[in-house]
N, C-alpha and C positions, 0 to 999 in steps of 0.2 A: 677473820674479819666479818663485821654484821651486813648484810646486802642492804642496801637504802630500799625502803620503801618508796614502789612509785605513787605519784599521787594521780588517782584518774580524776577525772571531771566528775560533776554529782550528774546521775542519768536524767534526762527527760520526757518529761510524760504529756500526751496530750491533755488530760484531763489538770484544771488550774483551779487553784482556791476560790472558793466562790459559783464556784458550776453547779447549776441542779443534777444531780445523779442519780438513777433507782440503781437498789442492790438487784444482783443477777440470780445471788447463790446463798447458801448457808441459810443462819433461824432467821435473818431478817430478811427473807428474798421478798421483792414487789416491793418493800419500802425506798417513798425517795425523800431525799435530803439533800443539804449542802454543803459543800467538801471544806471543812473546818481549816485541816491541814494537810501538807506532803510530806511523806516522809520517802526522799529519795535512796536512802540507803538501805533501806529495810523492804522496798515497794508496798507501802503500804498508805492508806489514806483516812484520814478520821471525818466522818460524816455526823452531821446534825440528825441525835433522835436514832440514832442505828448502832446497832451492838449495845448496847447497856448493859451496865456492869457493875457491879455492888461491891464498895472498896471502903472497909474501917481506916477513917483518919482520926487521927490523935488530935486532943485541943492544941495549938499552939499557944494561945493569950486565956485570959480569966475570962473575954466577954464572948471568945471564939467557940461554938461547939463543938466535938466532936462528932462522934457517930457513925454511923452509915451514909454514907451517899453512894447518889446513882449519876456516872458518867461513863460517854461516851469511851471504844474502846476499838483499837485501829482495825480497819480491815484489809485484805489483799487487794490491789488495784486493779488485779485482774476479775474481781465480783464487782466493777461496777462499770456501768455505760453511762454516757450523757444523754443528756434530756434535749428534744426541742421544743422550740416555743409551743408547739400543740401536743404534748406530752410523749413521744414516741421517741425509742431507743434508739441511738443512732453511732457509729462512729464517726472518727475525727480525722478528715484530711485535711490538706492546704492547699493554697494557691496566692498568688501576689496581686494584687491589685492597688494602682496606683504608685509601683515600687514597691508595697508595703506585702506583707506575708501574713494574711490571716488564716483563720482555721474556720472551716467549714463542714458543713454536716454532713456526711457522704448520701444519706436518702434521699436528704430532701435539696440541697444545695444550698442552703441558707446560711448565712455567714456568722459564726455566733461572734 
């Protein structure tokens, strides 16, 4: 008999689509951008303008070109921090206010 896979939860991350983030590490460290996508199962995250990566695609259609292009290419979640409003590194805690659970900058306490 085959064991059933169990199904986990997808993992959560402080860091959410649309956050400014500088990379920490690797060729594109001190660059910041903004977090395109999550990819929770892989911990990985794709950022605007970071990692660029040179990939031959095929024409699909007659008026489509082919080529070379240059797109973004994921990074580990763990090379990058969020931004505050005055541009400094910071991590991410919480707290409730109002009932409500927001996240907050742990330097500076500013509520992103």
């Amino acid at each position: 008999m085959k064991k059933k896979e169990e199904r986990q939860e997808p993992k959560k991350f402080r860091i959410k689509k649309d956050d400014q983030v500088k990379v920490l590490a690797g060729k594109d460290k001190g660059k910041i951008g903004r977090v395109l996508k999550i990819d929770s199962d892989k911990d990985r995250v794709l950022v605007e303008g970071v990692n660029m990566v040179k990939k031959a695609m095929r024409r699909r259609s007659e008026n489509d070109r082919g080529g070379i292009i240059e797109l973004e290419a994921s990074i580990h979640i763990s090379n990058v921090s969020l931004l505050t409003k005055n541009g400094d590194t910071t991590r991410i805690g919480y707290k409730f206010e109002d009932g409500k659970k927001v996240r907050v900058a742990k330097k500076t306490g500013e509520v992103i």
